[in-house]
N, C-alpha and C positions, 0 to 999 in steps of 0.2 A: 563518630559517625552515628548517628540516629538510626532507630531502626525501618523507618521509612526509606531514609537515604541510603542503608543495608541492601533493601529490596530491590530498588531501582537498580543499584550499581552490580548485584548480585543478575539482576534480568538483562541488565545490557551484555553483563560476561556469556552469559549463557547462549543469547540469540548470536554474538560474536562466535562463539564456539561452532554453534548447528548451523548457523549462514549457508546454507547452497546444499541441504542436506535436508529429507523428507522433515527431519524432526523439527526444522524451525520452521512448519507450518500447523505442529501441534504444540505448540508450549500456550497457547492460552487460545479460546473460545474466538475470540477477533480476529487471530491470524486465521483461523481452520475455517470460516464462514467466508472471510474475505479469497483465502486464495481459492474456493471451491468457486468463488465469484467471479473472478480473476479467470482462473483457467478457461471456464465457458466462454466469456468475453474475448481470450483472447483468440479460442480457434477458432471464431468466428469473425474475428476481424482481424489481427496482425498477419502481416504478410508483406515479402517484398523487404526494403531496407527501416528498419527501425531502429529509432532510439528509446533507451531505457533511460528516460530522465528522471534523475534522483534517483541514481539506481543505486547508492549507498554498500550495502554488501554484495549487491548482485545475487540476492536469495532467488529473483526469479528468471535469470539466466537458462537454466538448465530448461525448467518450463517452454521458455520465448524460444529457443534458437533454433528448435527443429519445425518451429509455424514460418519464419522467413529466411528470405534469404542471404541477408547479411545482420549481423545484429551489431549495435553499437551501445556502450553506457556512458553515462555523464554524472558527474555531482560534482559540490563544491568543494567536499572536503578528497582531498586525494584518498584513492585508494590501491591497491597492486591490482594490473589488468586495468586499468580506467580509459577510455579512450579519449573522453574528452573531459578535462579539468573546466569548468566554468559555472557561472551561475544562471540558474535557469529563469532569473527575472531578465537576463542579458549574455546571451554566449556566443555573439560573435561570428557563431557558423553560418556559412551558404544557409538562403531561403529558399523553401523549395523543395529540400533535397532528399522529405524522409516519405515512403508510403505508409508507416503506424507510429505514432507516439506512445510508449505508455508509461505510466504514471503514478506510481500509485503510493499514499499516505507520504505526502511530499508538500503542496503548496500550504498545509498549518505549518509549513514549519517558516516559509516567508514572510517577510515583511512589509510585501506589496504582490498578493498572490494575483491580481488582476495583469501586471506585467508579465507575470512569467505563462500565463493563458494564452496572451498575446502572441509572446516570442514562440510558444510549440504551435498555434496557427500559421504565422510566419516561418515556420518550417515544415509547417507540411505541405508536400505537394496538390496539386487540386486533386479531390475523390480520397484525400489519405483519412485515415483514422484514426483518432485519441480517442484511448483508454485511459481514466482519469475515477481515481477513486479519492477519497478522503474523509477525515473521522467526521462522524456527529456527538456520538459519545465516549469518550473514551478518557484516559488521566492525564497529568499533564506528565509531561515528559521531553528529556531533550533541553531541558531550560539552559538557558530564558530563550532557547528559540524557538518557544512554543506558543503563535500565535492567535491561532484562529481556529474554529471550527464550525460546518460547514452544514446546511439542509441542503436536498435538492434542488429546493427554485432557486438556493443563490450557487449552486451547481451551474444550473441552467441558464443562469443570467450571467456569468463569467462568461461562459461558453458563445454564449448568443452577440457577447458584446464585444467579442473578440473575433468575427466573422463565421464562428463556426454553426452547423444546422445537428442539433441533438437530434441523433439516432433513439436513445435510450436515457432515460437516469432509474436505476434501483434501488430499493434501501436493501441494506444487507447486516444480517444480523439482528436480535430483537432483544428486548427487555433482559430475559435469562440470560442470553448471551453476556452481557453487559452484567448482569451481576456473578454471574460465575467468574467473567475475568479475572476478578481481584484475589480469591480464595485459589484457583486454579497457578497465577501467578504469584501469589506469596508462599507455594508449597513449596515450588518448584524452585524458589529461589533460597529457602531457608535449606532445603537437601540440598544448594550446592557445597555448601561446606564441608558437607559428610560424602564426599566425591564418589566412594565404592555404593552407596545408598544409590545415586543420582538416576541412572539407568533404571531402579527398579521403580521410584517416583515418577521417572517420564513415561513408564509402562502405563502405571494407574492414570496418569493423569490425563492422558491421550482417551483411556477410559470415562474420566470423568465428563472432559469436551464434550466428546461424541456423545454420552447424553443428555448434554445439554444443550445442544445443539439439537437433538433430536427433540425433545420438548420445546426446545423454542421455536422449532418447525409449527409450532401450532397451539402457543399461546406467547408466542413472545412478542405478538404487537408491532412488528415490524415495520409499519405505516405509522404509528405513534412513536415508535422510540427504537429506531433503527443507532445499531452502532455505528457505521458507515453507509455513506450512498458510492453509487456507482454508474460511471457518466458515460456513452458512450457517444461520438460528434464525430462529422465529418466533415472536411475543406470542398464546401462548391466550388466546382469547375468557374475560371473567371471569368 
């Protein structure tokens, strides 16, 4: 195994491990920008019955459940707790039936991201709301189902072209961000070998984000070289 291929396979054990727990919103620069993104977005719009599509480890369950009132997740790959197995280009469920969809770093990983836009309009009810984020810059990862990646206006033109009226789109994340990621994530992956090490690495490294994060509040260009944007759209009444 390559030490590239080390990294990768060393960050997926990891975010596997912290899944559904504070820590796997600080292991690199991209998660900690996007979930602080995320969060705003959602207490301002999830409410009512929602699905978590592409909800993979359900990292942001804990977040979503107390904004509505019933929560739901979906992906294609099964997982323990999953409510509904299906693929989000085509799943089959009642149309209609949800008040918030959210979404997040999920359609690069499709093959036809414009259907799966489709199918979570098709499920929302009229007035509901998707939350809908996805990378601009970021590694590849996930291969080979890692296809695309994503500006705003073609955010906005998925959305638009699938019946929905964009509330919002944001970039999130800036230049720093995006290069701290890489040094942030090959620390943190090389201390998992040395397991008693690991805890005092995620200390520092939570340290290192947040100031990087905090300088890219204000030179990292965020309108030039956004890591992620962030979409938010709603189902007119018919």
């Amino acid at each position: 195994m390559g030490f590239l291929s080390t990294i990768k396979e060393n960050s997926r054990e990891i975010a596997d491990a912290t899944a559904g727990s504070p820590d796997y919103f600080e292991l690199a620069t991209t998660n900690l920008s996007l979930y602080r993104a995320l969060s705003d977005a959602a207490r301002k719009h999830v409410s009512g019955r929602l699905l978590d599509a592409g909800a993979g480890r359900q990292a942001y369950r804990k977040m979503l459940e107390p904004l509505c009132a019933r929560y739901e997740s979906l992906d294609y790959v099964p997982h323990r707790g999953l409510d509904h197995h299906a693929d989000l280009q085509n799943t089959k469920l009642p149309a209609a039936q949800y008040d918030a969809i959210f979404c997040t770093q999920v359609i690069q990983h499709l093959p036809e991201p414009q259907r799966a836009v489709h199918e979570m309009a098709r499920l929302l009810r009229p007035g509901g709301r998707l939350v809908l984020s996805a990378p601009h810059m970021v590694w590849l990862h996930n291969e080979p189902h890692d296809y695309w990646r994503f500006t705003g206006h073609g955010l906005r033109y998925l959305a638009e072209q699938a019946g929905l009226r964009v509330l919002t789109v944001k970039p999130v994340g800036g230049l720093i961000c995006f290069l701290a990621y890489a040094p942030s994530t090959a620390a943190l992956a090389l201390c998992w070998w040395a397991r008693p090490l690991f805890p005092a690495a995620l200390f520092c490294n939570k340290l290192f984000i947040r100031a990087a994060l905090w300088l890219d509040s204000f030179f990292g260009a965020r309108s030039l070289y956004p890591t992620n944007f962030l979409l938010v759209a709603d189902k007119p009444p018919a």
